[in-house]
N, C-alpha and C positions, 0 to 999 in steps of 0.2 A: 504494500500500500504506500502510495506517494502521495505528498499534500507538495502544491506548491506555492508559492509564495505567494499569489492572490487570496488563496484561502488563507492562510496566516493573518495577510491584513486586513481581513476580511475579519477574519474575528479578532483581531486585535482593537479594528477603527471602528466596526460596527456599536460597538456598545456607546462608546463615548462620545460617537457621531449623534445616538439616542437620547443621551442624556441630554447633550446640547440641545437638542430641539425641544428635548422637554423643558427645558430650563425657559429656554426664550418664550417656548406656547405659553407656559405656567407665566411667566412675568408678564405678557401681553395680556391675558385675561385678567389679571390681579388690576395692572393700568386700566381695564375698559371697563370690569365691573365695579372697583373702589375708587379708581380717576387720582388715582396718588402715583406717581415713578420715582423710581428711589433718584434719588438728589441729595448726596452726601453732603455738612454743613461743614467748611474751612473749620480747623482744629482748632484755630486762634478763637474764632468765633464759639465753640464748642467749651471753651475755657472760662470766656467771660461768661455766656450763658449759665455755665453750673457755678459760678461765681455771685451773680443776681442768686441762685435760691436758697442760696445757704445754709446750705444743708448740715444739720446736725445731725451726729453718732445715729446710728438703729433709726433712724428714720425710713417712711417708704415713697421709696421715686417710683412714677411709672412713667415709660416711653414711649407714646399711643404711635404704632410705627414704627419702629425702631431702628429700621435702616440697616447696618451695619453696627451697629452697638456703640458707638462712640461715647456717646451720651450715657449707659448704663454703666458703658468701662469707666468713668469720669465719677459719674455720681456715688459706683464703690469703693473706688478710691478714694472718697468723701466719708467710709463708712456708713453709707445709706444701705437699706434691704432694695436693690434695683431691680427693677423687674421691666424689659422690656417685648414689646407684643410686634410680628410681623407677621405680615400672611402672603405676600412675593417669599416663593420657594428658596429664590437665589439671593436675593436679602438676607433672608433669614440662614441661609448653608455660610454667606458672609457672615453673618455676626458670629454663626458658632464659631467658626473658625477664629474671628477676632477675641473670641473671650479665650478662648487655647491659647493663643498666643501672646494673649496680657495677662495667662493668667488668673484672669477674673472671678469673680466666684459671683457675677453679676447673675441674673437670669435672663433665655430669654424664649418665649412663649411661641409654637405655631400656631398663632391664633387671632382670629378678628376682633379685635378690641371693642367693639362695638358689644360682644359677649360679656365681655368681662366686669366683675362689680369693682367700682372706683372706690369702695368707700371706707378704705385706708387708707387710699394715698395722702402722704402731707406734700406730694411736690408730683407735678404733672407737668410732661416736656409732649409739646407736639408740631412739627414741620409737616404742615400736609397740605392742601389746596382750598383756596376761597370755596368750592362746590362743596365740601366736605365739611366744612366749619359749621354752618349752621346746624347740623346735625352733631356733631361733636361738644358745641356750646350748650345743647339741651341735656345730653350725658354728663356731662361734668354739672350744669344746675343744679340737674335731679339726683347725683350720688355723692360727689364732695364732702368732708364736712367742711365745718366752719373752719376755716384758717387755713384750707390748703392752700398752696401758691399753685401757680398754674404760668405757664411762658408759655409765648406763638410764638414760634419764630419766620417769618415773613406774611403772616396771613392771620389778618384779627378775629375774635371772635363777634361776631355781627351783631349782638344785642349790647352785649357785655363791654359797657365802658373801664379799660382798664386803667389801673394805677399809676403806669410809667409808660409812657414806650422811647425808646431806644431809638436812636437813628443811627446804625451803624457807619455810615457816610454822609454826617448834616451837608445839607446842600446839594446831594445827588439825590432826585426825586425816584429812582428809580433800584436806587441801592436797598437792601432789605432793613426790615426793624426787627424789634425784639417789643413783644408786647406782655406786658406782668400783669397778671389778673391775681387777687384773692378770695378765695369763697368767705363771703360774710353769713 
């Protein structure tokens, strides 16, 4: 019996040729039914943000989101309980990967956040899309308690007059902000 080298690469490329596709199918559905693409936030920016929540010892951060975990690697380095939530496949295969390799002892959820009960959190991070927000401003109303802090970072909560906001570039109308809401 002879095999040659097309079949070799055949079963060598075939699998990972598959997964590729699934990766990208899965991330295209994630974008068209939740309308969020993962969009990583600059590190600097990622600093100052967990900086604004001030996070104290055993506290709980959540990451509605979570991108690549930056944000949860940050906030347990804070000594916060991080927990963050993704539901893009390759997102979420990135942040494990990023907590392996920071180490992290952060968490982070395959799961729609829209599931999940908020009503521990003392600090709420979320980078997602103006369509998105007004359904995420009714979730955090309805489960917060009082005093959690809450950041947007580029996209405000539409009812909810916040505390601060941030111009990360006064004078460029178009550079992003940082918006702090508290649950009262």
């Amino acid at each position: 019996m002879t095999v040659d080298v097309f079949e070799i690469a055949l079963i060598l490329v075939l699998p990972a040729a598959l997964a590729v596709v699934f990766f990208i199918t899965a991330g295209a559905i994630a974008i068209l039914f939740f309308r969020v693409p993962f969009a990583p936030t600059p590190q600097r920016n990622v600093e100052r943000i967990m900086g604004l929540f001030n996070l104290q010892p055993g506290e709980t951060f959540f990451d509605l989101g979570c991108g690549d975990g930056r944000f949860i690697i940050e906030a347990q380095k804070r000594q916060a309980q991080a927990t963050g939530f993704e539901i893009s496949p390759w997102a979420f295969l990135r942040c494990r990967l990023n907590l392996l390799l920071n180490r992290s002892q952060a968490q982070v959820r395959y799961k729609n956040f829209y599931t999940v009960d908020l009503r521990t959190a003392d600090a709420v991070f979320c980078f997602l899309m103006t369509s998105v927000m007004p359904r995420v401003e009714q979730k955090l109303k309805n489960e917060l308690k009082a005093g959690s802090r809450i950041i947007c970072y580029g996209f405000p909560l539409p009812q909810w007059p916040p505390e601060k906001i941030i111009e990360l570039k006064p004078g460029n109308p178009k550079a992003s902000k940082i918006y702090c809401y508290r649950k009262t």
